[in-house]
KEZANU-551640 format. One record per residue (C-alpha): y, x, z. Coordinates in pm, whole numbers, plus 50000, padded with zeros to 5 digits. Example, Ala and Ser with C-alpha at 12.3 -4.5 7.8 and 13.67 -1.06 7.14 Angstrom:
residues 2
<Y:49550 X:51230 Z:50780> .
<Y:49894 X:51367 Z:50714> .
This chain:
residues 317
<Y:14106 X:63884 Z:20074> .
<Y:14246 X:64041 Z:20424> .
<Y:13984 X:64190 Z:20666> .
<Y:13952 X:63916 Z:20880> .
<Y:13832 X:63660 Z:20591> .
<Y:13581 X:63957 Z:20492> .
<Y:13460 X:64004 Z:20875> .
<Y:13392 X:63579 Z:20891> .
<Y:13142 X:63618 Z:20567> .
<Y:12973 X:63924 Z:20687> .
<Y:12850 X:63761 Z:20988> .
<Y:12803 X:63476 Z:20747> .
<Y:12550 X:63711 Z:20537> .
<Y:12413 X:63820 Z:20863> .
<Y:12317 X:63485 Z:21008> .
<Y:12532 X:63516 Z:21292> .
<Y:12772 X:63206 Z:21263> .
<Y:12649 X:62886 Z:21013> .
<Y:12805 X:62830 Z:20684> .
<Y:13009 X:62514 Z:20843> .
<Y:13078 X:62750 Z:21120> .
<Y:13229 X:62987 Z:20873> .
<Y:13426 X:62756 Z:20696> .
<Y:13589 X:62664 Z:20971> .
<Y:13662 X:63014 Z:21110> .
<Y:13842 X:63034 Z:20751> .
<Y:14014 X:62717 Z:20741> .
<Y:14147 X:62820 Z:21080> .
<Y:14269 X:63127 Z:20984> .
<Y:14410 X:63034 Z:20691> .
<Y:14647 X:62797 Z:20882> .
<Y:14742 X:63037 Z:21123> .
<Y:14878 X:63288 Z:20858> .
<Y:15055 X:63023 Z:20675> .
<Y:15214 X:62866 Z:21009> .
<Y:15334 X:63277 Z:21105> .
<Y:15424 X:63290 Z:20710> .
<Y:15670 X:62960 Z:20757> .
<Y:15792 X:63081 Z:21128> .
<Y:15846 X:63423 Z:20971> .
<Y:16043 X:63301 Z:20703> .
<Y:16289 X:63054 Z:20901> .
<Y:16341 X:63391 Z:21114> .
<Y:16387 X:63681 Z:20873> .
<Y:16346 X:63532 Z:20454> .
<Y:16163 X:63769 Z:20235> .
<Y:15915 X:63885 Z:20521> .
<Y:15549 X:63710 Z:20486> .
<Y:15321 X:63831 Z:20784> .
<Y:14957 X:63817 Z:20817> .
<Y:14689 X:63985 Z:21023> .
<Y:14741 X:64318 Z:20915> .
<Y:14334 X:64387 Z:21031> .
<Y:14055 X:64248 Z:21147> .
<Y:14123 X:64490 Z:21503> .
<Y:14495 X:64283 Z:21552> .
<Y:14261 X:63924 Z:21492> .
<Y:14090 X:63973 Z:21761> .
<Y:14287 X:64219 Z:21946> .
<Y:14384 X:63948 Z:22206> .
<Y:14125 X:63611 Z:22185> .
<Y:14392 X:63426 Z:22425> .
<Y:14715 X:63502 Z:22265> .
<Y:14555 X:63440 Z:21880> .
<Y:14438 X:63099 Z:21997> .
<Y:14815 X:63006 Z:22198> .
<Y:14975 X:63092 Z:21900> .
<Y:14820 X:62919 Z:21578> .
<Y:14843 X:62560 Z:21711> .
<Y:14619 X:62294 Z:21884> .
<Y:14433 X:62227 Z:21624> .
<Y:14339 X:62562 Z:21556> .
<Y:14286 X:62663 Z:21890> .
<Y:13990 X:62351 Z:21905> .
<Y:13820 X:62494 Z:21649> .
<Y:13818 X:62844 Z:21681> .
<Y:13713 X:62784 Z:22065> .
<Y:13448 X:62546 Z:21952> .
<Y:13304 X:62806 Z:21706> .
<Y:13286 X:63113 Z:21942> .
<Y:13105 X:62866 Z:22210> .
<Y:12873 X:62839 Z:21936> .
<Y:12837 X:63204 Z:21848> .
<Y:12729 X:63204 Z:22298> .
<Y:12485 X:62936 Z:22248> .
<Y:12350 X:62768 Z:22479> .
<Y:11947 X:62768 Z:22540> .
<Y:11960 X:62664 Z:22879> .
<Y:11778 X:62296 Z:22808> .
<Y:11411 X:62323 Z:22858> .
<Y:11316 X:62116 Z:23131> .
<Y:11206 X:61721 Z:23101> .
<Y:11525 X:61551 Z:23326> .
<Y:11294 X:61234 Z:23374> .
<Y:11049 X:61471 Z:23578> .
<Y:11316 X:61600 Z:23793> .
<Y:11323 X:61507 Z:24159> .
<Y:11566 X:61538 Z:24410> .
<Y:11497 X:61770 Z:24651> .
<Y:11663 X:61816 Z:25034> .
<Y:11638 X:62154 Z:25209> .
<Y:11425 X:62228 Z:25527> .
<Y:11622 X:62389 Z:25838> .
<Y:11925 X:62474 Z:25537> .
<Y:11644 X:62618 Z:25289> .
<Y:11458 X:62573 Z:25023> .
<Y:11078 X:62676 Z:24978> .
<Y:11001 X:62826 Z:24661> .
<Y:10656 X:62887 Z:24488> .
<Y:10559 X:63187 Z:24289> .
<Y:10689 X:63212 Z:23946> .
<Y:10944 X:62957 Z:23947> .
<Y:11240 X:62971 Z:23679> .
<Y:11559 X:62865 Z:23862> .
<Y:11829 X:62750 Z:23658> .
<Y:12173 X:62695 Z:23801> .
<Y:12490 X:62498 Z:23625> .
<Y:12796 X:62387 Z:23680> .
<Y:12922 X:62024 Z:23581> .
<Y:13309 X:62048 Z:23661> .
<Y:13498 X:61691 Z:23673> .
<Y:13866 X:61666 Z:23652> .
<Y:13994 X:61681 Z:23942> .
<Y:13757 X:61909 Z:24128> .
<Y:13879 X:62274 Z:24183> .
<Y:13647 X:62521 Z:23998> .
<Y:13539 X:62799 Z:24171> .
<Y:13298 X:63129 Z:24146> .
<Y:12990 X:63181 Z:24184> .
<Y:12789 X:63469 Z:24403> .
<Y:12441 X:63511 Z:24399> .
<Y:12183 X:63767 Z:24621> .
<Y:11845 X:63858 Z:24561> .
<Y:11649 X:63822 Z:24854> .
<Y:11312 X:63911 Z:24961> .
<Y:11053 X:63578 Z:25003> .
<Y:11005 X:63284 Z:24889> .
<Y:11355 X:63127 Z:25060> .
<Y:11615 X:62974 Z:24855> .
<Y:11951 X:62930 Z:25054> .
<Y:12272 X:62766 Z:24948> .
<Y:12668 X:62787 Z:25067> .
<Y:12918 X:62573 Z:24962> .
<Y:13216 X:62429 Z:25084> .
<Y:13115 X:62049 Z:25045> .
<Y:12797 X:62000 Z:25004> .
<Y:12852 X:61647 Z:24821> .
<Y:12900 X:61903 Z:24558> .
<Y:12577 X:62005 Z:24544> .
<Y:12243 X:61873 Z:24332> .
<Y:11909 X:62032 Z:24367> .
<Y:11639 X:61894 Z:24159> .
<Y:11289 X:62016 Z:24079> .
<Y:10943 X:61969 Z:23892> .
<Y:10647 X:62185 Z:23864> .
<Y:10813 X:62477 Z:23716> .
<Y:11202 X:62502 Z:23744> .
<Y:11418 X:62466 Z:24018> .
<Y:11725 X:62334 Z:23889> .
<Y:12091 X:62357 Z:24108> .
<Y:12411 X:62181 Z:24021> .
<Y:12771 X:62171 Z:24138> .
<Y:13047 X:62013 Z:24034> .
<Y:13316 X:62227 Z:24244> .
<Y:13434 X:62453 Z:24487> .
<Y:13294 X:62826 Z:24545> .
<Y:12896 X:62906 Z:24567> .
<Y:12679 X:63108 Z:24703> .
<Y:12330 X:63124 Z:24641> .
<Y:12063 X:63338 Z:24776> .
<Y:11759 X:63350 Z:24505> .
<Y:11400 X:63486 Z:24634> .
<Y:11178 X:63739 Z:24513> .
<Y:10919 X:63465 Z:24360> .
<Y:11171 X:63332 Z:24124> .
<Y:11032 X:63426 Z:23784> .
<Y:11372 X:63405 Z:23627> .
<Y:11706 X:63303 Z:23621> .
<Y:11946 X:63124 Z:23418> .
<Y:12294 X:63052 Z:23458> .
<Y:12560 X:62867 Z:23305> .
<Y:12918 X:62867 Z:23408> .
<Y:13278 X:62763 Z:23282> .
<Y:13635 X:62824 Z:23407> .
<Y:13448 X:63076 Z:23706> .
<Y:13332 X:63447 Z:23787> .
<Y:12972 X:63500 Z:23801> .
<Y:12895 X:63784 Z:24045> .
<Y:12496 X:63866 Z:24099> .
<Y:12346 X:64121 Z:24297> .
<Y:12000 X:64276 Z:24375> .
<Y:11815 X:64037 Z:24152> .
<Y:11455 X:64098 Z:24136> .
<Y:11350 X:63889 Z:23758> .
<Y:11521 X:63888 Z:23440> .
<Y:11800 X:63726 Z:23395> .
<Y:12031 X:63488 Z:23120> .
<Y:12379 X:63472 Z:23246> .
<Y:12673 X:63306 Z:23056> .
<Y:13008 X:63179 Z:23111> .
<Y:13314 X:63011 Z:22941> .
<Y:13686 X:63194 Z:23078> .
<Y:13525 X:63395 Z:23359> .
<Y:13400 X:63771 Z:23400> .
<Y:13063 X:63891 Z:23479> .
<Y:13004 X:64155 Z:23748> .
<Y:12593 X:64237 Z:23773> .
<Y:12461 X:64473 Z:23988> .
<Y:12086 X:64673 Z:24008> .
<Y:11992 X:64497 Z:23707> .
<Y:11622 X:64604 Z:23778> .
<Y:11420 X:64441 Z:23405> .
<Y:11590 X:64222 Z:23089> .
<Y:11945 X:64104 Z:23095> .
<Y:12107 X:63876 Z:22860> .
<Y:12511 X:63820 Z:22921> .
<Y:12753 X:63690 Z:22764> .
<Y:13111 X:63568 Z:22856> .
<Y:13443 X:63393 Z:22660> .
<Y:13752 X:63561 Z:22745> .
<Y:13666 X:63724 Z:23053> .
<Y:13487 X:64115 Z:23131> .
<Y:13159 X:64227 Z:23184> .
<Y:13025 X:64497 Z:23431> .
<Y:12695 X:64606 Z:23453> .
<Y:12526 X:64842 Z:23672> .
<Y:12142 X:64915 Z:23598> .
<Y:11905 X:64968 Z:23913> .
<Y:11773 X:65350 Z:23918> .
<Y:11419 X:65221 Z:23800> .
<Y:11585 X:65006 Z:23513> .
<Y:11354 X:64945 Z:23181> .
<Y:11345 X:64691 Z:22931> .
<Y:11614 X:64495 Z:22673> .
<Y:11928 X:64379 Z:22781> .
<Y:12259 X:64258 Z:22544> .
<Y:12589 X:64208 Z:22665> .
<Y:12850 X:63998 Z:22414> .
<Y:13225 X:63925 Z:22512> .
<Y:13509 X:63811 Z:22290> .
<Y:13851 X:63874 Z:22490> .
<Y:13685 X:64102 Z:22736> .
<Y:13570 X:64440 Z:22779> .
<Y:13246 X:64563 Z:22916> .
<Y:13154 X:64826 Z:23125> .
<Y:12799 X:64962 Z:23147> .
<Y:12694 X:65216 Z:23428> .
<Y:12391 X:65384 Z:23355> .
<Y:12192 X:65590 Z:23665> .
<Y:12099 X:65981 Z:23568> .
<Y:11738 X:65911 Z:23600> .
<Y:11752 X:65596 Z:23375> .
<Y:11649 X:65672 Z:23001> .
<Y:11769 X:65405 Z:22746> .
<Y:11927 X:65361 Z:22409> .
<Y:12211 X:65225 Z:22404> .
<Y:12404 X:65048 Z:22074> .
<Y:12726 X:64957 Z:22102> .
<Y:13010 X:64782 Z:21904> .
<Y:13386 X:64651 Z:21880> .
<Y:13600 X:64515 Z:21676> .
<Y:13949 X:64555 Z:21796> .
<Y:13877 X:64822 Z:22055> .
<Y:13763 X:65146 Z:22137> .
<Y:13428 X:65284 Z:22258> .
<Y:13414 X:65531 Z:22519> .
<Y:13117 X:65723 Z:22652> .
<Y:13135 X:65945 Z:22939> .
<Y:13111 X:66324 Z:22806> .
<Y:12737 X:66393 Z:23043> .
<Y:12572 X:66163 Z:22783> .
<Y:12649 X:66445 Z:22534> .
<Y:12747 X:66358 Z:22150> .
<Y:12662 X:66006 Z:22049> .
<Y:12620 X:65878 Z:21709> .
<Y:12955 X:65710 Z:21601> .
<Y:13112 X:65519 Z:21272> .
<Y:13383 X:65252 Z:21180> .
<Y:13203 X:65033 Z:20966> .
<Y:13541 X:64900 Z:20832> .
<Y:13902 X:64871 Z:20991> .
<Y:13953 X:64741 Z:21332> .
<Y:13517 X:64799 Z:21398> .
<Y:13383 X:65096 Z:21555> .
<Y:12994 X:65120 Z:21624> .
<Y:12859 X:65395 Z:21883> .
<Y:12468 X:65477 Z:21929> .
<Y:12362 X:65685 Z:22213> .
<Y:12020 X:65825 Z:22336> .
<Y:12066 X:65851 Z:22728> .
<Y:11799 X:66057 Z:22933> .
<Y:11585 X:66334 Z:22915> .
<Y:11327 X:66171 Z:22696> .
<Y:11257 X:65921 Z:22408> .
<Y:11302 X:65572 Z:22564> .
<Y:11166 X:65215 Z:22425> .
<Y:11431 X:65062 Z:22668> .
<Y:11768 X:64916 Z:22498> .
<Y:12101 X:64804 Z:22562> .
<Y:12307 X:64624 Z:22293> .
<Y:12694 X:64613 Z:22383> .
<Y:12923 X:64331 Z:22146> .
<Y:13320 X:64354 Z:22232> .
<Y:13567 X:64137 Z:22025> .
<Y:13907 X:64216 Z:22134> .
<Y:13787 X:64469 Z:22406> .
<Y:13696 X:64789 Z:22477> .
<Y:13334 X:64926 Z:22589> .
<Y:13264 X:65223 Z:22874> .
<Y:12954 X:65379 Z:22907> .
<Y:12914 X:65609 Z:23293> .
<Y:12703 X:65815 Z:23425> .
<Y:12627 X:65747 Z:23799> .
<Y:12464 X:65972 Z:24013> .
<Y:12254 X:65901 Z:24311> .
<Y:12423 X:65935 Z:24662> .
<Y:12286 X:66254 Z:24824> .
């Protein structure tokens, strides 16, 4: 059994991917080696190849998936979008109403969740997405065509769709929290003031003064994260094809557990000696207590295929 095939059912065992899941994962990868093994042969007879660890699997998520064929490349991208789920859905569509702005803005009341989504059509150029915390209770929107554009809400949520095109979105201070969902775009958000649940499909991820909880997670593309100077809570960061790079500020205190298969795990040297193991070939795992005292905040940090920096940033003087 190579490493790879072990590496599916361990995060069988651990409830991470289903048991259909899994069996695809190994009915994937099982095709892929024999498909190398046949190529292989024609080339140079006598030579099988496999994946000589579970580090080269996922070493590179878009050159695995170009290589093993169509088929395979459905269902191993069908799998990891399952391993991002998706719990975005928890608003009642039927009580939805369409909603038009006032002098180009949108009024928000205290506590609302916004949730924001993209609907790409063929045809329509995809594009990124920037948002801004704001001070307020003013929602503001840019966008090339606003035909693009849907804004719905109900009692709760504020809901914004667009099927195209760059966007930029200025979220208020009342907003409670926010979700996005993105594919085939970069997701860059700054100054937000709630917590936040950011995915995307092919893009990278660029937050900055994360100020309370942070969920992100991104297919294929990086993630950079820079914590506010008053930052405490949870937050978890997962990428397969990417890297991720965490910058922590010297007054912050937080633990922070990382891990990678296929990569390598650096921490910058003024966080001292962390806590570090490979679990099996191709996986490294690095703990770290950061700050001068014992801190119920935490970070997780998942890599497949990419590497993981942890930096120290100082305060401008």
């Amino acid at each position: 059994m190579s490493d790879a095939q072990k590496e599916i059912l361990r995060m069988l065992s651990d409830h991470i991917i289903t048991v259909d899941q899994a069996e695809r994962l190994l009915k994937a990868l099982n095709e892929a080696e024999t498909r190398k093994e046949e190529s292989k042969s024609r080339e140079r007879p006598g030579h099988g190849i496999g994946f000589p660890d579970i580090g080269a699997m996922f070493e590179s998520i878009g050159e695995t998936l170009s290589e093993i064929g169509p088929m395979v490349k459905n269902t191993m991208e069908d799998v990891l979008t399952g391993l991002l789920g998706d719990d975005l859905v928890e608003f009642d569509e039927e009580e939805l109403t369409d909603v038009e702005p006032v002098s180009g803005q949108y009024t928000l009341a205290a506590g609302t969740q916004m949730i924001i989504m993209n609907t790409w059509k063929t045809g329509h150029a995809k594009g990124d997405l920037v948002i801004q915390g704001v001070p307020g209770d003013s929602c503001r929107i840019d966008c090339d065509n606003a035909k693009q554009i849907r804004v719905r809400q109900d009692a709760v949520h504020f809901v914004i769709q667009w099927a195209g095109g760059p966007l930029k979105i200025e979220v208020p201070a009342v907003v409670s929290s926010l979700k996005v969902r993105s594919t085939g775009g970069n997701i860059q958000l700054k100054q937000p003031a709630c917590p936040l649940n950011v995915k995307t499909l092919g893009g990278d991820l660029e937050l900055f003064d994360v100020p309370k909880d942070f969920k992100a997670k991104t297919m294929g593309g990086n993630i950079a994260l820079h914590l506010s100077q008053t930052w405490r809570g949870t937050g978890r960061a997962n990428t397969a094809g990417g890297n991720i790079f965490l910058a922590i500020p010297e007054k912050v205190s937080v633990t922070v557990n990382s891990s990678t298969i296929g990569g390598a795990i650096q921490v910058d040297e003024q966080f001292g000696r962390p806590e570090s193991k490979q679990t099996f070939p191709g996986k490294s795992t690095v703990n770290v207590q950061i700050g001068e005292h014992a801190s119920e905040s935490v970070v997780a940090l998942k890599a497949m295929g990419g590497n993981i920096e942890l930096k120290k940033i100082y305060a401008e003087k």
